[in-house]
C-alpha positions as CSV (number, residue, x, y, z in Angstrom):
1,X,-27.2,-12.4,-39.7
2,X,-31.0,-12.5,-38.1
3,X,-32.5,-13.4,-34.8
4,X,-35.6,-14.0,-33.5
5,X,-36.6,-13.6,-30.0
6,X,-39.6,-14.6,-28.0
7,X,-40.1,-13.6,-24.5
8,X,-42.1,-15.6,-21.9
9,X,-43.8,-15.1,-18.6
10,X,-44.6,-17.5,-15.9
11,X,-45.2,-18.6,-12.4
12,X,-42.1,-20.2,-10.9
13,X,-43.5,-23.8,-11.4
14,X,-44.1,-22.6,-15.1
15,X,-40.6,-21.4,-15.9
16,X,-39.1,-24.1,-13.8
17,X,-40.4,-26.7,-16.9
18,X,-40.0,-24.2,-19.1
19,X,-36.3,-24.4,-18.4
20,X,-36.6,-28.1,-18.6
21,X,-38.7,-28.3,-21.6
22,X,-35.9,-25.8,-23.6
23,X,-33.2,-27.8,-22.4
24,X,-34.7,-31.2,-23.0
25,X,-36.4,-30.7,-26.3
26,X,-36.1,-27.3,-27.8
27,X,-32.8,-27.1,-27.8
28,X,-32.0,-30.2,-29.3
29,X,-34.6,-29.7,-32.1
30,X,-33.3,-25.7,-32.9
31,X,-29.7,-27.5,-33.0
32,X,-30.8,-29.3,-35.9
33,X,-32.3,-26.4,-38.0
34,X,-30.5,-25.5,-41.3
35,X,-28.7,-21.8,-40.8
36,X,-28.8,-21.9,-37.3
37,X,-26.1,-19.8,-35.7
38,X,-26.4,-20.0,-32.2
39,X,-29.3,-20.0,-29.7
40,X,-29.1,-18.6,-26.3
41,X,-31.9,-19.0,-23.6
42,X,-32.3,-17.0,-20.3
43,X,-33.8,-16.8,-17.4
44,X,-34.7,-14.2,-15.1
45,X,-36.1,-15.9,-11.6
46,X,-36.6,-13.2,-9.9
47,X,-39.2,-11.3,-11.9
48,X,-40.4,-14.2,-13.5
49,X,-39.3,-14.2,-16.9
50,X,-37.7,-15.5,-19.7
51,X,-36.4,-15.1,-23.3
52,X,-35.3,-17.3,-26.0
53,X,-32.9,-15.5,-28.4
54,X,-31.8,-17.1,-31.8
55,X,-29.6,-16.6,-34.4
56,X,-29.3,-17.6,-37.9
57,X,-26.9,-17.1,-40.9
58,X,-29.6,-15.3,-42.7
59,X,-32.9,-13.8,-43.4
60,X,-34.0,-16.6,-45.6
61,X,-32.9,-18.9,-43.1
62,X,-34.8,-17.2,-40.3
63,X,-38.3,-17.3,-41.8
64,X,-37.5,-20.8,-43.3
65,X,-37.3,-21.5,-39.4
66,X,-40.8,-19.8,-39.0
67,X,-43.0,-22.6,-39.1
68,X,-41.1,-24.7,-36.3
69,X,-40.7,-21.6,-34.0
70,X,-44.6,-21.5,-34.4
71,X,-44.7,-25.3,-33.7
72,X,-42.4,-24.4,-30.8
73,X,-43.5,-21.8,-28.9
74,X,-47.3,-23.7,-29.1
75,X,-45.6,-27.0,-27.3
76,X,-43.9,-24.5,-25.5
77,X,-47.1,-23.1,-23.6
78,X,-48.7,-26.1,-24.0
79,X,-46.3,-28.6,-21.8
80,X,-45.1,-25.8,-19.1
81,X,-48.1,-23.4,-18.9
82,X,-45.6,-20.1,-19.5
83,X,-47.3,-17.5,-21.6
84,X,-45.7,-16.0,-24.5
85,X,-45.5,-11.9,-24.0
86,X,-43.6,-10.9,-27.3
87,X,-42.2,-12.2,-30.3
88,X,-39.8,-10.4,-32.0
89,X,-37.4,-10.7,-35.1
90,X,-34.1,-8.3,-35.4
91,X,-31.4,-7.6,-38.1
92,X,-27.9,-8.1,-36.3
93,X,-26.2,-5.1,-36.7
94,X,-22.4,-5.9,-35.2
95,X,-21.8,-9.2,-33.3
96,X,-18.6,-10.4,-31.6
């Protein structure tokens, strides 16, 4: 199993839509992605912040997934004015 995580900065406005925008449309597209295995999205208010983790069944899978993460995280900054601060892609060790 493989994730991919991108974390995001913001003014308060910004990360208010961005929590709108991941609810309203990212989530629902992710949802539909072959190998998906879960997707969690956070957000930290108070020192303006945010991540979006997700996970998928496998490697493949996850770079399969590259082009609409790219397509993503573009609409992303694009409709809520958050800035994208790291991307990063893990191996999942253990899960439970």
């Amino acid at each position: 199993m493989f994730a991919r995580t991108s974390t995001w900065t913001g003014s308060p406005e910004a990360l208010q839509k961005w929590a709108h925008h991941v609810t309203s449309q990212v989530a629902p597209m992710v949802r539909g992605l072959p190998g998906i295995a879960g997707a969690v999205f956070l957000l930290d208010r108070a020192d303006g912040a945010a991540m979006t983790l997700t996970l998928w069944d496998s490697q493949e899978a996850a770079l399969v997934s590259d082009q609409h993460a790219d397509a993503s995280r573009a609409a992303t900054i694009a409709a809520t004015g958050v800035e994208l601060v790291v991307r990063g892609r893990y191996e999942i060790v253990t899960r439970f």
